[in-house]
DRENDRENVEX-800913 format. One record per residue: x, y, z of N, C-alpha, C in turn; residue in three letters; residue number from 1. Coordinates in nm, 3 decimals, decimal comma. Example, Ala and Ser with C-alpha at 12.3 -4.5 7.8 and 13.67 -1.06 7.14 Angstrom:
<rs>
    n_c1    n_c2    n_c3   ca_c1   ca_c2   ca_c3    c_c1    c_c2    c_c3   r   k
   1,319  -0,569   0,780   1,230  -0,450   0,780   1,320  -0,330   0,780 ALA   1
   1,285  -0,225   0,708   1,367  -0,106   0,714   1,290   0,003   0,787 SER   2
</rs>
This chain:
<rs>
    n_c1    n_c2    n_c3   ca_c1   ca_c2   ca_c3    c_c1    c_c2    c_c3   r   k
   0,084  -0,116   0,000   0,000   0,000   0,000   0,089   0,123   0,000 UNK   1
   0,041   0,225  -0,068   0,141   0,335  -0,057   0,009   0,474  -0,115 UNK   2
   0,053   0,588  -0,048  -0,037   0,712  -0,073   0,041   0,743  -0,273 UNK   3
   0,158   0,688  -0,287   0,215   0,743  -0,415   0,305   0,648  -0,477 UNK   4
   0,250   0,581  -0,566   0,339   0,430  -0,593   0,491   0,474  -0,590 UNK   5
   0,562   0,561  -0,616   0,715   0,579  -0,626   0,729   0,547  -0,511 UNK   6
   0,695   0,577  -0,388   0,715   0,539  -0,257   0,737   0,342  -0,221 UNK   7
   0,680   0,314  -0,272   0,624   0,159  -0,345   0,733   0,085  -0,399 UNK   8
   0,758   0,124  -0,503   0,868   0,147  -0,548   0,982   0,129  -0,505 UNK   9
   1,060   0,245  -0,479   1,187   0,276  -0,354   1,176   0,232  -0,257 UNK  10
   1,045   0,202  -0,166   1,065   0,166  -0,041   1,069   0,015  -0,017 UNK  11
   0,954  -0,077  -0,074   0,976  -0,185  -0,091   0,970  -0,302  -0,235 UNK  12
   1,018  -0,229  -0,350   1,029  -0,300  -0,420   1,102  -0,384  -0,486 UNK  13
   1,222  -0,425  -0,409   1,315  -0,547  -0,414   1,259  -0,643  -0,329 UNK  14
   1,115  -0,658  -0,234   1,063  -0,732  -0,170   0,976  -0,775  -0,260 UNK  15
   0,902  -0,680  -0,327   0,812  -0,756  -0,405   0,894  -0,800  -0,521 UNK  16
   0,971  -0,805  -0,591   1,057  -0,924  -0,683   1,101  -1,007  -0,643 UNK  17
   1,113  -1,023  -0,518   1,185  -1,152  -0,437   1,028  -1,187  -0,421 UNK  18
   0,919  -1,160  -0,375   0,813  -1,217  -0,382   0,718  -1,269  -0,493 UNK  19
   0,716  -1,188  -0,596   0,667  -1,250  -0,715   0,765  -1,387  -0,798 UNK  20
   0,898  -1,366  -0,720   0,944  -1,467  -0,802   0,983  -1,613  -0,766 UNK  21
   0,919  -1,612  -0,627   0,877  -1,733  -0,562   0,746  -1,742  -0,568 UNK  22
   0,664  -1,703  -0,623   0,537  -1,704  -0,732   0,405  -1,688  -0,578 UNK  23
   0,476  -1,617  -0,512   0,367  -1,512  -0,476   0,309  -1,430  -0,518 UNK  24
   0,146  -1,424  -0,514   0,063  -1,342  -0,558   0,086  -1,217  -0,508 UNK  25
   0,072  -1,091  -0,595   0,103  -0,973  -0,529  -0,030  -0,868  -0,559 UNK  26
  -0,079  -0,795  -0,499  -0,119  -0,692  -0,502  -0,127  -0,557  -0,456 UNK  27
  -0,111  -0,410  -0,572  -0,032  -0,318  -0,527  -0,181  -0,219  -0,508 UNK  28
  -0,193  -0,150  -0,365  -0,293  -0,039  -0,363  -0,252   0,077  -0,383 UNK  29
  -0,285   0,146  -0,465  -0,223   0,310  -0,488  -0,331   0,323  -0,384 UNK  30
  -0,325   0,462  -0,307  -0,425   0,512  -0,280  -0,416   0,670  -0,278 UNK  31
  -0,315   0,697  -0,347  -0,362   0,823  -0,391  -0,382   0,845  -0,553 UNK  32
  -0,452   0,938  -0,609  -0,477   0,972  -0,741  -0,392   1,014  -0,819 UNK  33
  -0,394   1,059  -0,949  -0,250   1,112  -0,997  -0,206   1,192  -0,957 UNK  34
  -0,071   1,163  -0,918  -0,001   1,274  -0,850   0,100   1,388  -0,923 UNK  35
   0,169   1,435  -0,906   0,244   1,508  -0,987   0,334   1,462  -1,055 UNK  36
   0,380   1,383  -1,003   0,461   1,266  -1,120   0,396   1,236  -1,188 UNK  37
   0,313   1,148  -1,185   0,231   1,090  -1,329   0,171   1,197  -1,404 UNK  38
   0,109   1,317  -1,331   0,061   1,456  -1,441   0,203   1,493  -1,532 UNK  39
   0,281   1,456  -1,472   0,458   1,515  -1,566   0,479   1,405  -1,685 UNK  40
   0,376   1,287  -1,665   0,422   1,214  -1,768   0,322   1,184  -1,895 UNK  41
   0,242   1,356  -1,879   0,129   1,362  -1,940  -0,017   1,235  -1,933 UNK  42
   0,005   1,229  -1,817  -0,114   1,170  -1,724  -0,114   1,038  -1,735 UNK  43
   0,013   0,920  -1,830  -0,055   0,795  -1,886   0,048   0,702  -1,762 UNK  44
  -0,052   0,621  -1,735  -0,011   0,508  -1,608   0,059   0,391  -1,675 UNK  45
   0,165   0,414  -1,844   0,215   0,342  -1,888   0,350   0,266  -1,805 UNK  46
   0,400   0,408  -1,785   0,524   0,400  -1,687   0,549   0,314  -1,552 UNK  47
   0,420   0,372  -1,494   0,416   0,282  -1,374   0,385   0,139  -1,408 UNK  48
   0,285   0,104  -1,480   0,288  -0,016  -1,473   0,398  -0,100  -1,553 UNK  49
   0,485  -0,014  -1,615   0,581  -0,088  -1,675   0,670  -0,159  -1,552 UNK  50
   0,672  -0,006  -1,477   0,741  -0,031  -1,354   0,752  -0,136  -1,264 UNK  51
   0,613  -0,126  -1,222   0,553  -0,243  -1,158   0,596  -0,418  -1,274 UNK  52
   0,559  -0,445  -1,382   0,582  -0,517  -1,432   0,746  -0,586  -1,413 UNK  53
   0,812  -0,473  -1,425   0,936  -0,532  -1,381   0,962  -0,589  -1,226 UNK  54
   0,877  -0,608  -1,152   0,880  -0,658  -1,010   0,816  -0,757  -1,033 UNK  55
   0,759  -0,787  -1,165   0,654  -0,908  -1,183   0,505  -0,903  -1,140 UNK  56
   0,496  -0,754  -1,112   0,317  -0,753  -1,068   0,259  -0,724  -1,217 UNK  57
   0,159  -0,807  -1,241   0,077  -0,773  -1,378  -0,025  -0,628  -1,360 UNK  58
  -0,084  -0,579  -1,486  -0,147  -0,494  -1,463  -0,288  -0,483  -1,356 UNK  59
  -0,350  -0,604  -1,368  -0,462  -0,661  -1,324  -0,418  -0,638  -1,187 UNK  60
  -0,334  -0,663  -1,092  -0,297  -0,693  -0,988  -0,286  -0,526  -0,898 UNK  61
  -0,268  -0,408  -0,995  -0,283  -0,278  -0,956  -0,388  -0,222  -0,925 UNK  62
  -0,439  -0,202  -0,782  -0,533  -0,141  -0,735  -0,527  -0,005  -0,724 UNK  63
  -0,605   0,094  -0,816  -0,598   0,236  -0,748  -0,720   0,252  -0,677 UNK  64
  -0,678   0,291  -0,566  -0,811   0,377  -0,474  -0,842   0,531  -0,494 UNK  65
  -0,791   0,588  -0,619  -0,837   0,726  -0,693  -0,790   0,834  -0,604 UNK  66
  -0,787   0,869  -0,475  -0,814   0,992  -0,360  -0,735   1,063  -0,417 UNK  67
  -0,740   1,196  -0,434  -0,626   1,251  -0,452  -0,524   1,316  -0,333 UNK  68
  -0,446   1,332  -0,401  -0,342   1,338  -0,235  -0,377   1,449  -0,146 UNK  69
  -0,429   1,550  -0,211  -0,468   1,624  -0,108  -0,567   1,606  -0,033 UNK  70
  -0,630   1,489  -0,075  -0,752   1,467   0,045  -0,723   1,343   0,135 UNK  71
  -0,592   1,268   0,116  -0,556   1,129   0,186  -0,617   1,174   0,346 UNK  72
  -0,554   1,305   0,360  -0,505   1,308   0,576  -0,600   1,304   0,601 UNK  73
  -0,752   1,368   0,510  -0,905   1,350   0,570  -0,956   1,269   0,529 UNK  74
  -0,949   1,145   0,471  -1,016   1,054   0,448  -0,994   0,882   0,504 UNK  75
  -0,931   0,907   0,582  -0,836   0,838   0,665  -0,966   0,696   0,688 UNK  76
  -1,064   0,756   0,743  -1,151   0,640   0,793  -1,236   0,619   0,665 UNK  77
  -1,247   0,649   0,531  -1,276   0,573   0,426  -1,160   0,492   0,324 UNK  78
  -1,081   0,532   0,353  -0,919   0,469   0,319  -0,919   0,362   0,406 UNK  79
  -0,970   0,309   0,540  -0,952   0,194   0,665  -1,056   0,113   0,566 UNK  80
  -1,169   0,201   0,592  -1,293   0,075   0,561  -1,238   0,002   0,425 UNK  81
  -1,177   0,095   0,314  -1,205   0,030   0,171  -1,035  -0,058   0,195 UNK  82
  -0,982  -0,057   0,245  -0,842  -0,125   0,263  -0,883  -0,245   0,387 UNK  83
  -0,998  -0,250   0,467  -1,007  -0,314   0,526  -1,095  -0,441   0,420 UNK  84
  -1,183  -0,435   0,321  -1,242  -0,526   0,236  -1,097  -0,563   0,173 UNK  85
  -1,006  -0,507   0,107  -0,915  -0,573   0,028  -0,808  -0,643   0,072 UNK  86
  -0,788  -0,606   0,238  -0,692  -0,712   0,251  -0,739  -0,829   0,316 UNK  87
  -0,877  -0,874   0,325  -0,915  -0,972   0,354  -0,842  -1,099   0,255 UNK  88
  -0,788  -1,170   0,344  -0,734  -1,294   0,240  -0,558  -1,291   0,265 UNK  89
  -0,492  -1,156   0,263  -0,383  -1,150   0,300  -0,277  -1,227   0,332 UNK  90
  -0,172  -1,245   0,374  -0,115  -1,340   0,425   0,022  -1,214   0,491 UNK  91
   0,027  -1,113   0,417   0,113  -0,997   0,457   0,097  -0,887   0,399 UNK  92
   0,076  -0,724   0,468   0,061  -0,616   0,410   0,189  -0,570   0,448 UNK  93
   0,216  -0,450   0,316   0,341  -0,348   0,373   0,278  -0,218   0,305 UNK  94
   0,302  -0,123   0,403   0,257  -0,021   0,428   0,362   0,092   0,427 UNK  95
   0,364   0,243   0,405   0,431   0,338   0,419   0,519   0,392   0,566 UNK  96
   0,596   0,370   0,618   0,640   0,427   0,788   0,647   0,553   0,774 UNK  97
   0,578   0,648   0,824   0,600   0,766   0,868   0,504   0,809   0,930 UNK  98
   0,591   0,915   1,003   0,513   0,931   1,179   0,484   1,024   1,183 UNK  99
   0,436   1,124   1,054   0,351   1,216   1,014   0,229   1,190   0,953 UNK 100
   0,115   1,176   1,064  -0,018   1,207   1,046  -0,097   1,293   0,968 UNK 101
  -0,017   1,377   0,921  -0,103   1,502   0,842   0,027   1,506   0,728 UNK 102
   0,033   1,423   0,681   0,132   1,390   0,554   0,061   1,265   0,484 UNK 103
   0,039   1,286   0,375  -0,009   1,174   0,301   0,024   1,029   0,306 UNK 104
   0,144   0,993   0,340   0,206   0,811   0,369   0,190   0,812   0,521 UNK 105
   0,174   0,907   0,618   0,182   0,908   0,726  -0,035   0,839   0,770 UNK 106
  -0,115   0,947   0,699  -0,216   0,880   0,693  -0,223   0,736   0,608 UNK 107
  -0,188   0,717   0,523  -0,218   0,583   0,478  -0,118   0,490   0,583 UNK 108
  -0,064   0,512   0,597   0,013   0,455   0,695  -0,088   0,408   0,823 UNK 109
  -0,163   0,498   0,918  -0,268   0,528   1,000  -0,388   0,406   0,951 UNK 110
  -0,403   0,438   0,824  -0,520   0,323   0,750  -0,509   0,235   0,798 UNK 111
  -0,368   0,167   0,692  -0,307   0,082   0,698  -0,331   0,003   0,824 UNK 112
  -0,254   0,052   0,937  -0,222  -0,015   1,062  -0,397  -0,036   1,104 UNK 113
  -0,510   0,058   1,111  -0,603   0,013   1,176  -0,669  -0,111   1,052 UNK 114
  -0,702  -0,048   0,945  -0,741  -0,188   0,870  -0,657  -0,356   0,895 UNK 115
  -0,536  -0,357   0,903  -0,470  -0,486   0,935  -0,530  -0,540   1,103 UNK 116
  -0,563  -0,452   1,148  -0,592  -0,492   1,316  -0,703  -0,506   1,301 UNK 117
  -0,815  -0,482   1,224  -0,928  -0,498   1,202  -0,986  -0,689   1,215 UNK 118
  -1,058  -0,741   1,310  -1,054  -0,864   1,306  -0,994  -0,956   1,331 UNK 119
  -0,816  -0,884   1,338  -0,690  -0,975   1,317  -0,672  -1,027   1,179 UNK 120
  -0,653  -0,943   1,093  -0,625  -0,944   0,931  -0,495  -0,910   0,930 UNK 121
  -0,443  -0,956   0,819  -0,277  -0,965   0,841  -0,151  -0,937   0,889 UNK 122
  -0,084  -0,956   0,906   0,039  -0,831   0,935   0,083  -0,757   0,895 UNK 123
   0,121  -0,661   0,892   0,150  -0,550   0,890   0,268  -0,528   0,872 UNK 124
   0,389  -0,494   0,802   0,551  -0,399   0,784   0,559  -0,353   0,730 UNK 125
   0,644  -0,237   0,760   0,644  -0,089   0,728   0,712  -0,039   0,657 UNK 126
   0,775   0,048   0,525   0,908   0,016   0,458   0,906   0,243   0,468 UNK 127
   1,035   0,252   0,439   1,046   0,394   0,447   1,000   0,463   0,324 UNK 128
   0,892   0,580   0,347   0,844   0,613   0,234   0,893   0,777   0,189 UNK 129
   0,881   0,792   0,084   0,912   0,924   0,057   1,046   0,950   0,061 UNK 130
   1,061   1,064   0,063   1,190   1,190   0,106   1,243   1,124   0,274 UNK 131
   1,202   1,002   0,338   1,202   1,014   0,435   1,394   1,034   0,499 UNK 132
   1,403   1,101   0,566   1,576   1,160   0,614   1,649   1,004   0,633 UNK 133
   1,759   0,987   0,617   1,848   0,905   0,654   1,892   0,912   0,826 UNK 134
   1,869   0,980   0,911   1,880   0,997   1,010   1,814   0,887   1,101 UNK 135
   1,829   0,849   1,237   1,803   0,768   1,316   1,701   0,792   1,429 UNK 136
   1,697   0,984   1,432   1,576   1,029   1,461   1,437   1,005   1,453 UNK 137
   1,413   0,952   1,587   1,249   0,916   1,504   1,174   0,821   1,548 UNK 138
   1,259   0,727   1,421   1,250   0,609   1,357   1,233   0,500   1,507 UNK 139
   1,132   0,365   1,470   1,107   0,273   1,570   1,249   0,129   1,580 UNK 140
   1,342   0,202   1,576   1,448   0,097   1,536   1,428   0,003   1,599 UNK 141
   1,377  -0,009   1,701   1,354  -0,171   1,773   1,291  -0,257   1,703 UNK 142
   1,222  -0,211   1,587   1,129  -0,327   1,521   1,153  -0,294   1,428 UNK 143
   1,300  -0,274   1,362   1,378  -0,234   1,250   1,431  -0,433   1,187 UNK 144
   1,402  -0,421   1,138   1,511  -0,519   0,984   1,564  -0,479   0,883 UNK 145
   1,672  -0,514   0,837   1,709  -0,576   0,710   1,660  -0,686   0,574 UNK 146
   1,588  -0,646   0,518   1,605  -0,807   0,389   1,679  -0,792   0,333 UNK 147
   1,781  -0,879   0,285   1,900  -0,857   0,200   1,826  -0,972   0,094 UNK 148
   1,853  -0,863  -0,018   1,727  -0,878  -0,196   1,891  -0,980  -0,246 UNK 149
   1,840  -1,124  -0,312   1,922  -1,149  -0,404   1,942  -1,054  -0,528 UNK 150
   2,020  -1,072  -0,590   2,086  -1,004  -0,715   1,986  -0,987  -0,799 UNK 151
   1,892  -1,103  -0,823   1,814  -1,028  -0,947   1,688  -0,945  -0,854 UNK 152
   1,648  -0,940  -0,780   1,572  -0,889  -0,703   1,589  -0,705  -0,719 UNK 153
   1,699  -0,746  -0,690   1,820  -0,594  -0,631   1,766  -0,553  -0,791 UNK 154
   1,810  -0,588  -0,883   1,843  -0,559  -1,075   1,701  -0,522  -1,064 UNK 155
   1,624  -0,602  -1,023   1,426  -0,594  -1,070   1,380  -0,477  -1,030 UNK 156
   1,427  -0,466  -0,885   1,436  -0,281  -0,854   1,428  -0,166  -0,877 UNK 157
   1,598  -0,204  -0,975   1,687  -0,075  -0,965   1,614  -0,042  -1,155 UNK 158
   1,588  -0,182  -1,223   1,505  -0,143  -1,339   1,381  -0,070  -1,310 UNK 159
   1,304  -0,134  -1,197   1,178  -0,060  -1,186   1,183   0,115  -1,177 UNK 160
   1,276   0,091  -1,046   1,287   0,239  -1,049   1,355   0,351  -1,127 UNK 161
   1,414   0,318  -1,231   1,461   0,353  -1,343   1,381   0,393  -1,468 UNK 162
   1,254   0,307  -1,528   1,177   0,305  -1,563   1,049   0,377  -1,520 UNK 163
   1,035   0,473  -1,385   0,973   0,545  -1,335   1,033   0,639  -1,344 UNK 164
   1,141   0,688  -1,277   1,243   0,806  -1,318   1,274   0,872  -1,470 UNK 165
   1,275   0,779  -1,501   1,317   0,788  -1,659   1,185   0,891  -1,741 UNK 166
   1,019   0,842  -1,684   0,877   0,857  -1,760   0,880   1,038  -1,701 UNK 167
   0,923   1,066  -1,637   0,922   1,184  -1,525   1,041   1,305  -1,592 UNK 168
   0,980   1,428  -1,574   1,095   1,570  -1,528   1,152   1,535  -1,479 UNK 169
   1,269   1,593  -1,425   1,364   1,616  -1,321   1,316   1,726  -1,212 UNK 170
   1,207   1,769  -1,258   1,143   1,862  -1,114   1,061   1,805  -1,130 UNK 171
   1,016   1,680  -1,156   0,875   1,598  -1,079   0,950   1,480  -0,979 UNK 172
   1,091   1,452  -1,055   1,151   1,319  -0,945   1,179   1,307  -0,786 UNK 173
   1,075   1,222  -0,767   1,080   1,224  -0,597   1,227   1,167  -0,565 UNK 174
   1,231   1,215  -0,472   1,375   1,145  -0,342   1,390   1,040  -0,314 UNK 175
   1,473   0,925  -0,348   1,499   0,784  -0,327   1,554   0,796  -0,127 UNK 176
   1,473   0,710  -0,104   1,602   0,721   0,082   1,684   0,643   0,042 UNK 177
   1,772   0,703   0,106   1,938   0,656   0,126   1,876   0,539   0,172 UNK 178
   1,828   0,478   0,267   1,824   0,359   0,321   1,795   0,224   0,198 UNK 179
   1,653   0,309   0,113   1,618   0,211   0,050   1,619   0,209  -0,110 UNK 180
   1,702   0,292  -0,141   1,733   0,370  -0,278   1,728   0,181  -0,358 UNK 181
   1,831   0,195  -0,413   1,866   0,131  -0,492   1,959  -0,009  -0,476 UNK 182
   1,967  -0,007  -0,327   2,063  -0,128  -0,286   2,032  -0,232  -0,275 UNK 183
   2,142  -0,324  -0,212   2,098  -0,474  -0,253   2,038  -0,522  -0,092 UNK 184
   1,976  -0,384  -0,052   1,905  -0,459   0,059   1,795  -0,360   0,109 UNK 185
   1,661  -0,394   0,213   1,580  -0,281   0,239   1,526  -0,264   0,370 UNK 186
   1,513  -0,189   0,437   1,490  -0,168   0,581   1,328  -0,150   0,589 UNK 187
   1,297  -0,235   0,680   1,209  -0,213   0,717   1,158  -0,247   0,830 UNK 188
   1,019  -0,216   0,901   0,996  -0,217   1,022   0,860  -0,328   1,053 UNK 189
   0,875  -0,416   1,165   0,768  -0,508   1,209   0,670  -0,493   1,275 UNK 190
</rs>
């Protein structure tokens, strides 16, 4: 789940190539609407899903929930309910970490966590989203990991996110984190 698939992307998408290619089913929720990236790429969702394709998620498998980003932080409890029908079935969600509430990954984030607790519906981990700082400030490091992505995983990535970058301005390109840029491994939280 992510408020802005680039977040998705950068934050955990050497997990999902290591997951699609042990032929786990994947499914990706946008839940925000086009954002300024995709308006820079004259509005067509070719890119992304190319993107996505290179992680091995098919088109079919891309969920948008439309919101546009400026309405994520108030829609918080229709973002739970409609994320609470889709992850029924689950077996694992990953979600945006940030501990800003009135920031767009910070509410979906908020969703996120109450829809998974909903019933006792899946688990829940957290991957770093956005611009988020390289700093240690903050952050819940106690329920911090490592996955270290085999090689083609790492490659499935660094294509994806290349292939997003690439569809984009250079004043639409969001901020890779240092943590989870492009390496052959990704942090995330339990």
């Amino acid at each position: 789940m992510s408020a802005h698939p680039f977040e998705l992307l950068a934050g955990f998408g050497g997990s999902i190539a290591m997951l699609t290619a042990d032929g786990a089913r994947v499914s990706i929720v946008s839940v925000g609407g086009p954002d300024a990236a995709l308006r820079a790429t004259g509005g067509s969702e070719t890119p992304l899903l190319k993107a996505f394709a290179e992680l091995g998620v098919a088109e079919q498998q891309v969920v948008r929930l439309g919101i546009p980003a400026a309405a994520i932080t108030s829609r918080v409890g229709e973002i739970t309910r409609r994320l609470g029908f889709l992850v029924q079935g689950f077996e694992l969600c990953a979600a945006p970490w940030c501990d800003d509430r009135a920031a767009a990954s910070g509410a979906v984030r908020w969703a996120s966590l109450l829809a998974c607790s909903l019933r006792q519906r899946p688990p829940l981990v957290e991957y770093l989203a956005g611009a988020a700082d390289g700093t240690r400030k903050g952050k819940p490091w106690h329920r911090a990991a490592w996955i270290p992505l085999p090689a083609e995983a790492a490659r499935a990535k660094e294509r994806a996110v290349g292939v997003w970058l690439a569809s984009v301005s250079k004043t639409h390109r969001p901020a890779v984190t240092a943590a989870n840029g492009t390496t052959g491994h990704e942090l995330i939280f339990r």
